[in-house]
N, CA, C and O atoms as a GROMACS GRO file, in nm:
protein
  380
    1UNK      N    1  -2.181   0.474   0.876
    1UNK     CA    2  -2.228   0.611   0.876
    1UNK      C    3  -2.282   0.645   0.738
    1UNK      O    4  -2.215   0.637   0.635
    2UNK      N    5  -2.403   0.680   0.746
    2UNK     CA    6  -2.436   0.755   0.597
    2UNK      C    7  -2.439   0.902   0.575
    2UNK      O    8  -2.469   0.957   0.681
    3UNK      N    9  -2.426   0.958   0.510
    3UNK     CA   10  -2.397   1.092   0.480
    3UNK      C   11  -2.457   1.133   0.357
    3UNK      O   12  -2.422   1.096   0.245
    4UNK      N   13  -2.580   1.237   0.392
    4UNK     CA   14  -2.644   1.310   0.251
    4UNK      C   15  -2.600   1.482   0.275
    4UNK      O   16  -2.571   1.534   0.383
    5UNK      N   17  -2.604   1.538   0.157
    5UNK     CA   18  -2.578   1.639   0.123
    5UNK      C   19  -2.679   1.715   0.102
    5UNK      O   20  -2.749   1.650   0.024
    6UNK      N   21  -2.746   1.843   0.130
    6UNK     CA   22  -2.862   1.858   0.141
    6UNK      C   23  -2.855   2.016   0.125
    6UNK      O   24  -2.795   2.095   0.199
    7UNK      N   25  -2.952   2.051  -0.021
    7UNK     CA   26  -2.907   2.189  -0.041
    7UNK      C   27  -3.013   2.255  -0.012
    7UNK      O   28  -3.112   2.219  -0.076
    8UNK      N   29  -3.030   2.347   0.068
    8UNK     CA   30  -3.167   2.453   0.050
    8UNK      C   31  -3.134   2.574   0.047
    8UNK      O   32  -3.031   2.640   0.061
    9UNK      N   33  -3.313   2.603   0.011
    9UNK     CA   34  -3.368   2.748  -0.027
    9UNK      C   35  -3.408   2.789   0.064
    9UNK      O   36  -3.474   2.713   0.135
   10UNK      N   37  -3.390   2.908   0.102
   10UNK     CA   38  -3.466   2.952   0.231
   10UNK      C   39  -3.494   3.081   0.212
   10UNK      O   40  -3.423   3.141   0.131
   11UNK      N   41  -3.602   3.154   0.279
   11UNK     CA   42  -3.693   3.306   0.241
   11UNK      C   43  -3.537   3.398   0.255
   11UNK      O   44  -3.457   3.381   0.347
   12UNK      N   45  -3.522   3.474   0.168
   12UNK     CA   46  -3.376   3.577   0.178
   12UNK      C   47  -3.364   3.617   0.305
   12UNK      O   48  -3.246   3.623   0.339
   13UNK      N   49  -3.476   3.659   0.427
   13UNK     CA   50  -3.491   3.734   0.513
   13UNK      C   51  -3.455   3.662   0.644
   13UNK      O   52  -3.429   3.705   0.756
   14UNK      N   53  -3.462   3.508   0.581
   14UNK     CA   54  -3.456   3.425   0.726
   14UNK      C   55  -3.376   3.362   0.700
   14UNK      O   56  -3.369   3.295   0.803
   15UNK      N   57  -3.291   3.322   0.630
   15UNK     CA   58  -3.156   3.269   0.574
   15UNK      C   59  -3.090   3.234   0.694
   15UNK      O   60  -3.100   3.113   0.718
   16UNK      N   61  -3.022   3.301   0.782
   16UNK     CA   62  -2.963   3.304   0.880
   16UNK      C   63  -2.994   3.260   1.014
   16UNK      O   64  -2.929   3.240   1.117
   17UNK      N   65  -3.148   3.248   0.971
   17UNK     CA   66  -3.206   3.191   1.153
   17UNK      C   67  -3.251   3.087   1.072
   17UNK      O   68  -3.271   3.027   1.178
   18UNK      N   69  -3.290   2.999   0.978
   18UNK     CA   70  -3.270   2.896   0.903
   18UNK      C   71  -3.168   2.831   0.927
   18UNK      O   72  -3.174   2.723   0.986
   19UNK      N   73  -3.104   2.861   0.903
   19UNK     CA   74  -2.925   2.780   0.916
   19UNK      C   75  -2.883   2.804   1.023
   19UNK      O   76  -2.761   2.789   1.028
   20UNK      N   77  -2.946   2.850   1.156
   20UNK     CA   78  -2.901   2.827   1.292
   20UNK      C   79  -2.975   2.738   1.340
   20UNK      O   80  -2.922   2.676   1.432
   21UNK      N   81  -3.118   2.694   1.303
   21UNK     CA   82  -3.244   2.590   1.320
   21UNK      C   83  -3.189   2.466   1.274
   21UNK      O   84  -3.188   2.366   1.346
   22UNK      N   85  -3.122   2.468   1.102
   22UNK     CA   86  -3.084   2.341   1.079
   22UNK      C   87  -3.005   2.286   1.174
   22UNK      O   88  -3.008   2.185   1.244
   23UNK      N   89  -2.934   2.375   1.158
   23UNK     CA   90  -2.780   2.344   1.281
   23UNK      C   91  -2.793   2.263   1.392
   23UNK      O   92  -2.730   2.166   1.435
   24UNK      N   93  -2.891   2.330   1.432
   24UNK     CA   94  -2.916   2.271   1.580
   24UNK      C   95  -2.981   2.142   1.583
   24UNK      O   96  -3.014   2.093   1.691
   25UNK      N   97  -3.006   2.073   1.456
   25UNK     CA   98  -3.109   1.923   1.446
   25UNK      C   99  -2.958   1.802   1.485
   25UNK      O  100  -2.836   1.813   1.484
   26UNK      N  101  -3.043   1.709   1.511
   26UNK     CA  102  -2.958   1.633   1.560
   26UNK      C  103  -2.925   1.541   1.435
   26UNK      O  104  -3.026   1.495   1.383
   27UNK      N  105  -2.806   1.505   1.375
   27UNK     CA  106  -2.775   1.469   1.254
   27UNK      C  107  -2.719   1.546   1.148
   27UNK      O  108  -2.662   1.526   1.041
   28UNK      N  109  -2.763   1.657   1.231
   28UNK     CA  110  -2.657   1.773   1.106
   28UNK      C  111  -2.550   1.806   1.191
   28UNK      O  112  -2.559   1.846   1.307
   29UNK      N  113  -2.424   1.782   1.108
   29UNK     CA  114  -2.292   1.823   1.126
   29UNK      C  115  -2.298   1.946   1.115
   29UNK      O  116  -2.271   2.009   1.218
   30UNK      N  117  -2.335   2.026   0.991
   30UNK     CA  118  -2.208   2.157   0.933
   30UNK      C  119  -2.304   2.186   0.869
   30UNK      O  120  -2.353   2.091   0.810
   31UNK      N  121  -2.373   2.322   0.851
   31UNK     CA  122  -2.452   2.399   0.766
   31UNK      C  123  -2.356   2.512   0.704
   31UNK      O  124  -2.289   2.583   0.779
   32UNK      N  125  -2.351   2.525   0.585
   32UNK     CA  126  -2.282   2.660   0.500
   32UNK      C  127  -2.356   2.736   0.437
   32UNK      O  128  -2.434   2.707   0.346
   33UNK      N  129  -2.333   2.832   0.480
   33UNK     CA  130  -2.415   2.944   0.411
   33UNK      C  131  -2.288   2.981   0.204
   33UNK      O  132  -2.174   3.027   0.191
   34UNK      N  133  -2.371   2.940   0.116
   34UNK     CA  134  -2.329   2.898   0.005
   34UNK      C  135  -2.361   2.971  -0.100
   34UNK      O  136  -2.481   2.998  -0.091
   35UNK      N  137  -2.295   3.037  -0.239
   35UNK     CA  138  -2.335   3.103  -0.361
   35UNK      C  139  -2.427   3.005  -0.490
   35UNK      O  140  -2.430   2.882  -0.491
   36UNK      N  141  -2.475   3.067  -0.561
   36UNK     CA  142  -2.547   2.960  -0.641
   36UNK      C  143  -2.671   3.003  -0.620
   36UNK      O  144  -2.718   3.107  -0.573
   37UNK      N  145  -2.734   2.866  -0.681
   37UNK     CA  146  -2.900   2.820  -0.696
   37UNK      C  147  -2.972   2.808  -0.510
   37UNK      O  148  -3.081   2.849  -0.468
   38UNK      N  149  -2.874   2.748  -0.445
   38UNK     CA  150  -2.961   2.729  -0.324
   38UNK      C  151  -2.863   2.854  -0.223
   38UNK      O  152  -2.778   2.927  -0.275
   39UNK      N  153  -2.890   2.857  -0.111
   39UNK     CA  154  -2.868   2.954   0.004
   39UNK      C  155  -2.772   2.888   0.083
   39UNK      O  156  -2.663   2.941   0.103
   40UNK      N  157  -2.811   2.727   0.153
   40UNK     CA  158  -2.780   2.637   0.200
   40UNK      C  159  -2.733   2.533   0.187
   40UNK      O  160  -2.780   2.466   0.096
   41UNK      N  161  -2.610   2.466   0.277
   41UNK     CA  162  -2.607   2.345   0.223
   41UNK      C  163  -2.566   2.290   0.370
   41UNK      O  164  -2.489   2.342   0.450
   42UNK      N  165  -2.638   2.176   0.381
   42UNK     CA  166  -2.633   2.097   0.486
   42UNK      C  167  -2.593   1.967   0.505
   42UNK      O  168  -2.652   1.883   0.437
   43UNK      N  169  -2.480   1.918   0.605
   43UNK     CA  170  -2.460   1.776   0.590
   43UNK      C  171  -2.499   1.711   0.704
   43UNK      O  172  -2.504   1.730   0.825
   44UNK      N  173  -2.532   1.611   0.607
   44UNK     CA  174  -2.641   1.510   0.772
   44UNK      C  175  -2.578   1.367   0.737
   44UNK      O  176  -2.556   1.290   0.643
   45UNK      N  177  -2.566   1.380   0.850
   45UNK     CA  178  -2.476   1.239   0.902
   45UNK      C  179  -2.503   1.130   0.989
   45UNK      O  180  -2.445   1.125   1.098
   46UNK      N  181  -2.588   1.035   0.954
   46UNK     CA  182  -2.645   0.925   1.036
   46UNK      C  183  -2.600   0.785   1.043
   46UNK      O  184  -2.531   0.727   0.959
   47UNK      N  185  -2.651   0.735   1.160
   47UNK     CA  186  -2.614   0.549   1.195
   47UNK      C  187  -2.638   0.520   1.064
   47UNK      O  188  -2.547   0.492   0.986
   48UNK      N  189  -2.783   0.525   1.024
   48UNK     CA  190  -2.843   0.392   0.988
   48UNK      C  191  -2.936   0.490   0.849
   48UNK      O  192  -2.978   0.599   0.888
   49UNK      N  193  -2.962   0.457   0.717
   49UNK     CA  194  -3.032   0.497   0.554
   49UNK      C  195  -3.133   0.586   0.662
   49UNK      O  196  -3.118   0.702   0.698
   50UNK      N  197  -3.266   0.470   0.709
   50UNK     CA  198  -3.368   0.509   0.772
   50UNK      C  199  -3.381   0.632   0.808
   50UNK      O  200  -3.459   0.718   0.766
   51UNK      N  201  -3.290   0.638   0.899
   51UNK     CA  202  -3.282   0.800   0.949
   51UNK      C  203  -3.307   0.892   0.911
   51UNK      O  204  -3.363   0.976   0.980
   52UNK      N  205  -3.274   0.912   0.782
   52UNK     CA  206  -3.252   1.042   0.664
   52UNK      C  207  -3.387   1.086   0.681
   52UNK      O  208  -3.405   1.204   0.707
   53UNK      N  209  -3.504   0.991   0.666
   53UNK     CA  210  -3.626   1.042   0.675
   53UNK      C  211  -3.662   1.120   0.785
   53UNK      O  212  -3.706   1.232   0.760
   54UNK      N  213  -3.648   1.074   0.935
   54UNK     CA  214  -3.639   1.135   1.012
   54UNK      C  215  -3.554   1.309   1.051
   54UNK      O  216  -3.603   1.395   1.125
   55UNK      N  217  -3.438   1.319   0.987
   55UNK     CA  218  -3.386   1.451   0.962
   55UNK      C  219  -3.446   1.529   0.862
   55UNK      O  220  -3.499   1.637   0.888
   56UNK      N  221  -3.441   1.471   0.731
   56UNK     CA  222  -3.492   1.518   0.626
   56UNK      C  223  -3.625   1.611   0.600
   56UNK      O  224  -3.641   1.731   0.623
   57UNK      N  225  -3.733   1.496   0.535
   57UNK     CA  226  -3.839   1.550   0.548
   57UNK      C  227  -3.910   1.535   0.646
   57UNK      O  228  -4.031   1.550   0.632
   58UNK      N  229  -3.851   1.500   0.781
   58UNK     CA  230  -3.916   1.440   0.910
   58UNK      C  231  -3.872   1.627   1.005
   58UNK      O  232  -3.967   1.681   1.061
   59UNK      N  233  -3.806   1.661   1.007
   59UNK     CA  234  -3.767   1.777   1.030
   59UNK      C  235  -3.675   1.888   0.986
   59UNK      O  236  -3.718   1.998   1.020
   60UNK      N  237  -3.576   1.891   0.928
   60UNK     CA  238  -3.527   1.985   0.808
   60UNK      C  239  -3.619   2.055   0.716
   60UNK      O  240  -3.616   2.176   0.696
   61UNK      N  241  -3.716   1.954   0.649
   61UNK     CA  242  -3.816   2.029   0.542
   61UNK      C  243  -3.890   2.208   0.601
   61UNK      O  244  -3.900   2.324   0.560
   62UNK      N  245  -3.931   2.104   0.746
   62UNK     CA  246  -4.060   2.191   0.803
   62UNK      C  247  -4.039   2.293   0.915
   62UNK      O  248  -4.124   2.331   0.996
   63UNK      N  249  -3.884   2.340   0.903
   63UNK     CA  250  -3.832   2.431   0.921
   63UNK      C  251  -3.891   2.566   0.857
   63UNK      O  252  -3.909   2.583   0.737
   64UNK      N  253  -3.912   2.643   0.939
   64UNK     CA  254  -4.021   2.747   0.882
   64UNK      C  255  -3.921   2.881   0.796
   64UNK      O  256  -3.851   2.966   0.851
   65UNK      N  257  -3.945   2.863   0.655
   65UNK     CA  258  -3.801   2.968   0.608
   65UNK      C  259  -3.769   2.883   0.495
   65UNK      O  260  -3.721   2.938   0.396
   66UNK      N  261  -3.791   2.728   0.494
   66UNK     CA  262  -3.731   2.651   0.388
   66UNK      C  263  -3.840   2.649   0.286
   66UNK      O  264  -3.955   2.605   0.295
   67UNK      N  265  -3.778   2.703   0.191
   67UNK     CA  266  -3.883   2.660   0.044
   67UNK      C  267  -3.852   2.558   0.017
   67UNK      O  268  -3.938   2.470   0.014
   68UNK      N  269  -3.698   2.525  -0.020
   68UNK     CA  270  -3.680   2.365  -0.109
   68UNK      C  271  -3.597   2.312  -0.067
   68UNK      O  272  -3.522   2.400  -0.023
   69UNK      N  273  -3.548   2.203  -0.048
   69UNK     CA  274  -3.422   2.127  -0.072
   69UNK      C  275  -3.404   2.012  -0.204
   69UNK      O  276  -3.498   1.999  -0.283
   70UNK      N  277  -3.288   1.939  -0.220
   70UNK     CA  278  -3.231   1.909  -0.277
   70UNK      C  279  -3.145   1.803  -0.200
   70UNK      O  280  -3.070   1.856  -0.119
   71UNK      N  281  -3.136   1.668  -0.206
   71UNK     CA  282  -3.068   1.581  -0.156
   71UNK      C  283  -3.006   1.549  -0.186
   71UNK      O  284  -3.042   1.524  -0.301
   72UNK      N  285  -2.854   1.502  -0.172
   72UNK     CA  286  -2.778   1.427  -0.274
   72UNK      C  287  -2.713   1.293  -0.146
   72UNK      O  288  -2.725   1.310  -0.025
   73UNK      N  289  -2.654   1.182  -0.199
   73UNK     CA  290  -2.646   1.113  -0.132
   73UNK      C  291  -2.472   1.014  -0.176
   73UNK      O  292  -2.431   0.950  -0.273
   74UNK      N  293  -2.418   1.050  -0.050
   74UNK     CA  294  -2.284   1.008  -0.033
   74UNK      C  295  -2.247   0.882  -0.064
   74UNK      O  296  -2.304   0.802   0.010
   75UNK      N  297  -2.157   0.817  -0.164
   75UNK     CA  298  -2.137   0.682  -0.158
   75UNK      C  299  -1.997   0.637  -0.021
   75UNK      O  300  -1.993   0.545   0.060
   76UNK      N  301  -1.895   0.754  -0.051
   76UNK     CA  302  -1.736   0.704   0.019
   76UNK      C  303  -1.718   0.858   0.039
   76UNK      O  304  -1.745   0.960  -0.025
   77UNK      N  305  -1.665   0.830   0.144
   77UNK     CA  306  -1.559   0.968   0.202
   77UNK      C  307  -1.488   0.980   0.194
   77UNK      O  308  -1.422   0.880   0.221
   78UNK      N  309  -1.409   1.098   0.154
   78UNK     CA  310  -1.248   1.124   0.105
   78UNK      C  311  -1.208   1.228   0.209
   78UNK      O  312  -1.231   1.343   0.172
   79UNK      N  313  -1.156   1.217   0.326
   79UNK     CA  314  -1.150   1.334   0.364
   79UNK      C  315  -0.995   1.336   0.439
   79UNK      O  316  -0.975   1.234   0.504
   80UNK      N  317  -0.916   1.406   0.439
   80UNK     CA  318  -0.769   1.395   0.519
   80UNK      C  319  -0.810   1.427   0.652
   80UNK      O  320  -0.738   1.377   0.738
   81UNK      N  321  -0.916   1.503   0.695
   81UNK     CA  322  -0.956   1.411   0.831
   81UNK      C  323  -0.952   1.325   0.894
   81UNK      O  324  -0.898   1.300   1.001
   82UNK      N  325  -1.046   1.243   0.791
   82UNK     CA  326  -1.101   1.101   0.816
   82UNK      C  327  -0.955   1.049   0.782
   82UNK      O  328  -0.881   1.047   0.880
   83UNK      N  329  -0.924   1.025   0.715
   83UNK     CA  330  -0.809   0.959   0.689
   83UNK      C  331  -0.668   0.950   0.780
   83UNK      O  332  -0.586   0.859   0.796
   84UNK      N  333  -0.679   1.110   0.842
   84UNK     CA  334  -0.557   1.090   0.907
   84UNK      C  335  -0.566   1.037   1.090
   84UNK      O  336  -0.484   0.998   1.172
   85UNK      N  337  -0.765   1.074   1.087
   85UNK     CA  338  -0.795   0.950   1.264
   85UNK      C  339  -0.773   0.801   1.230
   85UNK      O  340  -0.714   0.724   1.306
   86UNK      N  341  -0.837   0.756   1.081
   86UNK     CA  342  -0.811   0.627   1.063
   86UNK      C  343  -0.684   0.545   1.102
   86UNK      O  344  -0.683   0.435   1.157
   87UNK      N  345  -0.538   0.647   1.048
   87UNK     CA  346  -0.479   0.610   1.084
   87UNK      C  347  -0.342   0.641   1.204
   87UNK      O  348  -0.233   0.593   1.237
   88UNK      N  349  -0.404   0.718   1.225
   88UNK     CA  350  -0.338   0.728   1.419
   88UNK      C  351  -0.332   0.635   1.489
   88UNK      O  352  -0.426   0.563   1.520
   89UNK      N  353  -0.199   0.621   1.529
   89UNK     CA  354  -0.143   0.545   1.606
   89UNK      C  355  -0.177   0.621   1.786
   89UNK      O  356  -0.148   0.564   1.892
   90UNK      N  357  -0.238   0.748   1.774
   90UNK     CA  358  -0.193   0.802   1.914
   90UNK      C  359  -0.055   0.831   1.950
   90UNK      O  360  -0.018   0.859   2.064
   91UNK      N  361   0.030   0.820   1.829
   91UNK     CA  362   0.140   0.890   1.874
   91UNK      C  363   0.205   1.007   1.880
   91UNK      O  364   0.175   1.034   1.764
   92UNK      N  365   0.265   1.096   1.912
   92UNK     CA  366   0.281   1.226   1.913
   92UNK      C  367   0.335   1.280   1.706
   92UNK      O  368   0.384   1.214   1.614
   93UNK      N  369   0.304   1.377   1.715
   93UNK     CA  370   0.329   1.403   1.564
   93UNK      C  371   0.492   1.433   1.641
   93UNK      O  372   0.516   1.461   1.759
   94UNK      N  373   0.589   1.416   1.522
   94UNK     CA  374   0.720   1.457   1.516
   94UNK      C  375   0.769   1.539   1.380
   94UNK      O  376   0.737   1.533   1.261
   95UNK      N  377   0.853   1.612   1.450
   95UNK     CA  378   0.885   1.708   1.352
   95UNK      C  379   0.990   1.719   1.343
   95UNK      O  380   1.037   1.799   1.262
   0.00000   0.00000   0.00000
């Protein structure tokens, strides 16, 4: 799985139907509406590097509302999520 981080700008006015458009692309997990330099931040989560182009500037860019993004690109995941399906047994939690 590869995973980029993906920050955008979007017109103040459309912010919100922006980040319901990203949302809905196939490869994006989780859009946050975020403080700072950008508006947005988006995580896209694919099989295979290639792809990115295809989400990215293949459709994310040309989302009508986006001025800019900003890519950043995941090496390892840390997540107690991930970590705690990794290691499930399927057994009932006990308490």
């Amino acid at each position: 799985m590869v995973t980029a981080i993906v920050f955008v700008k979007a017109d103040v006015a459309r912010i919100h139907e922006v980040a319901e458009k990203i949302a809905a692309l196939d490869g994006v997990s989780e859009v946050y509406s975020i403080t700072g330099e950008f508006d947005l931040l988006a995580m896209v989560r694919v099989r295979r590097h290639d792809e990115l182009n295809d989400v990215i500037p293949g459709r994310l860019n040309k989302i009508p509302g986006v001025r800019e993004t900003e890519t950043h690109m995941a090496f390892r995941t840390y997540s107690r999520h991930d970590l705690d399906a990794a290691f499930s047994l399927g057994l009932p939690d006990s308490d």
